[in-house]
LUMVEXDREN-949936 format. One record per residue (C-alpha): residue number from 0; residue in one letter; chain; x, y, z. Coordinates in nm, 3 decimals, decimal comma. Each point is the difference from the previous one (the first is absolute). Layout:
BEGIN
+-----+----+----+---------+---------+---------+
:   i : aa : ch :      px :      py :      pz :
+-----+----+----+---------+---------+---------+
: NUM :  a :  A :       X :       Y :       Z :
...
+-----+----+----+---------+---------+---------+
END
This chain:
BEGIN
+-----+----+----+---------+---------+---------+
:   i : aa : ch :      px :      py :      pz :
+-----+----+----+---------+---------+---------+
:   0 :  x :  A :  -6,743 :  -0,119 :   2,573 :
:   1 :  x :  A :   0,255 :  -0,092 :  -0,196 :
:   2 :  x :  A :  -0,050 :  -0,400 :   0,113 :
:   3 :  x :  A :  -0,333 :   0,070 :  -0,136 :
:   4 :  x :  A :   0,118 :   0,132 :  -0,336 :
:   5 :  x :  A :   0,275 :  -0,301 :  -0,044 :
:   6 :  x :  A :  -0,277 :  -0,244 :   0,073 :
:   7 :  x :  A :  -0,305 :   0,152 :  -0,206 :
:   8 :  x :  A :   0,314 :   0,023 :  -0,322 :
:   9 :  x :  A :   0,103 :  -0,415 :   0,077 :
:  10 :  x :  A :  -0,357 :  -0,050 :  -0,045 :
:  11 :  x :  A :  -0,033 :   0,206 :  -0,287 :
:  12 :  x :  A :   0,268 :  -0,177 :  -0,174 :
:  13 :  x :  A :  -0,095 :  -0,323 :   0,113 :
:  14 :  x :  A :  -0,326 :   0,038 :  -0,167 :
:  15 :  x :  A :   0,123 :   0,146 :  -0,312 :
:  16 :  x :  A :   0,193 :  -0,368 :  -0,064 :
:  17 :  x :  A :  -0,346 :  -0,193 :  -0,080 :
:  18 :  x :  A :  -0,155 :   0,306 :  -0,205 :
:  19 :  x :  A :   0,139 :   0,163 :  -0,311 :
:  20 :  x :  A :   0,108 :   0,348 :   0,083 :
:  21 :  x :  A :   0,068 :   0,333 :  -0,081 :
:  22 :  x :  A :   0,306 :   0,166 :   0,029 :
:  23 :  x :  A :  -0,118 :   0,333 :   0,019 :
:  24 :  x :  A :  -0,143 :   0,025 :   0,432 :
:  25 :  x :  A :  -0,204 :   0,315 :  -0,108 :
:  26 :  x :  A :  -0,281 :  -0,251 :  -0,110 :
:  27 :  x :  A :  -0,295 :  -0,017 :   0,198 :
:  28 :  x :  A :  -0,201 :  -0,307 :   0,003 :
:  29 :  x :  A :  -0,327 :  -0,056 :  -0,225 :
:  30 :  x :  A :  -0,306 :   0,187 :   0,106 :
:  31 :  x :  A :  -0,255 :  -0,179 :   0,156 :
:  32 :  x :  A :  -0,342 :   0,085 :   0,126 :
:  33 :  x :  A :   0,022 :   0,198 :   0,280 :
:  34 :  x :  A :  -0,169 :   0,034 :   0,335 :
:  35 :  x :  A :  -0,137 :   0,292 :   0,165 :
:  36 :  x :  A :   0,246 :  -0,013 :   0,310 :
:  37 :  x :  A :   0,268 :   0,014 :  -0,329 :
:  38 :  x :  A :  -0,123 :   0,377 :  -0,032 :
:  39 :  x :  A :  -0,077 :   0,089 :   0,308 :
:  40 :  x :  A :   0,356 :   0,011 :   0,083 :
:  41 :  x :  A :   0,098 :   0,128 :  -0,321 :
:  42 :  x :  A :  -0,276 :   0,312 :   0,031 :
:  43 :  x :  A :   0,208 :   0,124 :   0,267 :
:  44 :  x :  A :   0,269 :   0,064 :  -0,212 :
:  45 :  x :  A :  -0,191 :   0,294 :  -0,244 :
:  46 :  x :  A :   0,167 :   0,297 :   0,032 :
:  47 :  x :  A :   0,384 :   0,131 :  -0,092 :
:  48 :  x :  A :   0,281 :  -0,115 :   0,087 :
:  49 :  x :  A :   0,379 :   0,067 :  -0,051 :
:  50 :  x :  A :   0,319 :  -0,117 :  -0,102 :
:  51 :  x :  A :   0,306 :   0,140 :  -0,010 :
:  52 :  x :  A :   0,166 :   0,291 :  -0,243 :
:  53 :  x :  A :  -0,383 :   0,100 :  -0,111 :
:  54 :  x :  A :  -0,133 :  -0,336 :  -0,074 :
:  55 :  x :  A :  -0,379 :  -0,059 :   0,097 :
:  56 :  x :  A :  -0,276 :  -0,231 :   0,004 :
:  57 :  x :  A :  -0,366 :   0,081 :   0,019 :
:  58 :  x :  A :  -0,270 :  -0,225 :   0,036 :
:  59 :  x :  A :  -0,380 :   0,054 :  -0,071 :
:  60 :  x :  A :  -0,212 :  -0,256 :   0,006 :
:  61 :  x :  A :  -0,163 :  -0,066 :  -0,389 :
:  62 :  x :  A :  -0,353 :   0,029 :   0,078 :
:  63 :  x :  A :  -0,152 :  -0,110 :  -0,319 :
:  64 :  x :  A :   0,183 :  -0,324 :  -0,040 :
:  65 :  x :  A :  -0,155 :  -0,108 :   0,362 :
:  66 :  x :  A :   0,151 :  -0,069 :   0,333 :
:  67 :  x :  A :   0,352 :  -0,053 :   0,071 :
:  68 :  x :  A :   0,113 :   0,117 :  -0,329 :
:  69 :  x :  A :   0,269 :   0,319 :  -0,003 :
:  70 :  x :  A :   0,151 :   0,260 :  -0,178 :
:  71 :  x :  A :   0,358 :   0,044 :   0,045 :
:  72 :  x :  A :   0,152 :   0,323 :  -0,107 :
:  73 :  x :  A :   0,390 :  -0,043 :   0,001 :
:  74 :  x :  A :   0,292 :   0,138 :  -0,025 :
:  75 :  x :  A :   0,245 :  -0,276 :   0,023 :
:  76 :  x :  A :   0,294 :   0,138 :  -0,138 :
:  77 :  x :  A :   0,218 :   0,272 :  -0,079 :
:  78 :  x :  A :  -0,046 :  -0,002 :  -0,372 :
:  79 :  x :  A :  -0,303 :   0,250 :  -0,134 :
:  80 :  x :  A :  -0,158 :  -0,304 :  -0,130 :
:  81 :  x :  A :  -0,005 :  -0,184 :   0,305 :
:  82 :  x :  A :  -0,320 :   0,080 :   0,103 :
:  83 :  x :  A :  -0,344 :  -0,084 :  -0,035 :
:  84 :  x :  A :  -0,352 :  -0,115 :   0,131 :
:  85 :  x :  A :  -0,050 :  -0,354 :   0,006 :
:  86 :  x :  A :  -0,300 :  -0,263 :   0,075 :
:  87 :  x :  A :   0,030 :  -0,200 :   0,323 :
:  88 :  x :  A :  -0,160 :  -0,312 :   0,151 :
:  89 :  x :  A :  -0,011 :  -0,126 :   0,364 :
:  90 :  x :  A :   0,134 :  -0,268 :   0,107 :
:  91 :  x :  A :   0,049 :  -0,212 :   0,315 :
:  92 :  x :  A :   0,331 :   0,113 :  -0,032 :
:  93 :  x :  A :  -0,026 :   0,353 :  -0,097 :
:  94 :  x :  A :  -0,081 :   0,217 :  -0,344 :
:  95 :  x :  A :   0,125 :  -0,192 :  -0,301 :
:  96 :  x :  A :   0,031 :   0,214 :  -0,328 :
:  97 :  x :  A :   0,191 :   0,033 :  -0,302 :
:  98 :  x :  A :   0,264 :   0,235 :  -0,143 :
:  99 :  x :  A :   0,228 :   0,006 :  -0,305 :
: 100 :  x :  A :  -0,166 :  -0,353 :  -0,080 :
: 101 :  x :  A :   0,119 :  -0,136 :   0,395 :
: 102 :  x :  A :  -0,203 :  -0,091 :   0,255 :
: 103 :  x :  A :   0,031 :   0,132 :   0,351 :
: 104 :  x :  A :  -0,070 :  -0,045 :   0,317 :
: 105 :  x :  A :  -0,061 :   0,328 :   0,206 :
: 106 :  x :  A :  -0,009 :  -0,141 :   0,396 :
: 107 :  x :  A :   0,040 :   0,117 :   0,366 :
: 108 :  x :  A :   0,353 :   0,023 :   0,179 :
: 109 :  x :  A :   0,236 :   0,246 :   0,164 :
: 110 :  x :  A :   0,278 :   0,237 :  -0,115 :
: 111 :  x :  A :   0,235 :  -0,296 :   0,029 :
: 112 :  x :  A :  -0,212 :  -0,190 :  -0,276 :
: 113 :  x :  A :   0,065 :   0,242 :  -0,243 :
: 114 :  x :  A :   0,308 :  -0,057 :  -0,018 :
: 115 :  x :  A :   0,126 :   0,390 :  -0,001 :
: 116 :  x :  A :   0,205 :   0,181 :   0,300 :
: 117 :  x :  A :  -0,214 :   0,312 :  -0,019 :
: 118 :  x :  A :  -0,367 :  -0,207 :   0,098 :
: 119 :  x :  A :   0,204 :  -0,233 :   0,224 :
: 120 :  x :  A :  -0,145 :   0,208 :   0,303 :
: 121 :  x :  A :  -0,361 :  -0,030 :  -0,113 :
: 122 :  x :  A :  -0,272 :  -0,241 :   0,125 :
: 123 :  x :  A :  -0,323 :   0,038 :  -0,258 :
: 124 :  x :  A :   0,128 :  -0,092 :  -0,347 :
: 125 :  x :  A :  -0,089 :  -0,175 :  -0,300 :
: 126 :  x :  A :   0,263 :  -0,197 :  -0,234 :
: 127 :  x :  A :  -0,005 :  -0,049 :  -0,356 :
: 128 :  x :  A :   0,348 :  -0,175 :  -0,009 :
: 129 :  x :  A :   0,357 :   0,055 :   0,190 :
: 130 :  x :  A :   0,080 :   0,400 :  -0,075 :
: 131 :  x :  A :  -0,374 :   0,068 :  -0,088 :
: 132 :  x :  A :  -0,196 :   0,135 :   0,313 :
: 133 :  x :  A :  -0,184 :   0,220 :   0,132 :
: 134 :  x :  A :  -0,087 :   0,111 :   0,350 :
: 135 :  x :  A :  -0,235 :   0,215 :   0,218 :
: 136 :  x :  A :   0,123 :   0,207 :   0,281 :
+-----+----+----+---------+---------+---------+
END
């Protein structure tokens, strides 16, 4: 795993030497058009799930704006204004969507992924960024 990890980041940086980048790793790439296999995989991820000290993700899918487009209802953060619903688009990758003028990139990984002690344990979770995750049980 961790070979894995120190391979996939050489590559990362490699690439980022013939592209101009950006600093901040929270930014998810352009979206494109996506397929239907995109959200297939990512309609399996409706439904709540949890992070840690009462932080929560819910996903719906946005039926009016067509197939694999989402609603994200967040709380990301301990701060009362932390929170909010936000519009989501499949990718091959995952869900991209913005918040707070960023764009994201919600995607599948374990309790490791996140980043955080308390999820370390869990197998079905999706990432926003390191410290931002949320898990089901």
């Amino acid at each position: 795993m961790i070979k894995t990890v120190l391979t996939l980041s050489a590559l990362l940086l490699l690439s980022g030497c013939t592209e101009e980048s950006n600093p901040q790793e929270t930014q998810a790439p352009a979206v494109t058009e996506q397929s239907q296999s995109d959200y297939q995989t990512t309609d399996q991820w409706v439904g709540k799930w949890t992070g840690v000290e009462g932080l929560v993700l819910d996903i719906s899918k946005n039926q009016p704006a067509g197939p694999g487009h989402y609603l994200l209802e967040m709380r990301y953060g301990l701060d009362a204004d932390q929170s909010g619903t936000f519009e989501g688009q499949a990718t091959e990758r995952g869900i991209s969507f913005s918040r707070e003028g960023d764009t994201y990139l919600l995607r599948a990984g374990n309790g490791e992924d996140t980043g955080m002690k308390w999820l370390a344990e869990k197998q079905d979770c999706l990432i926003v960024q390191s410290g931002e995750g949320y898990c089901r049980d």
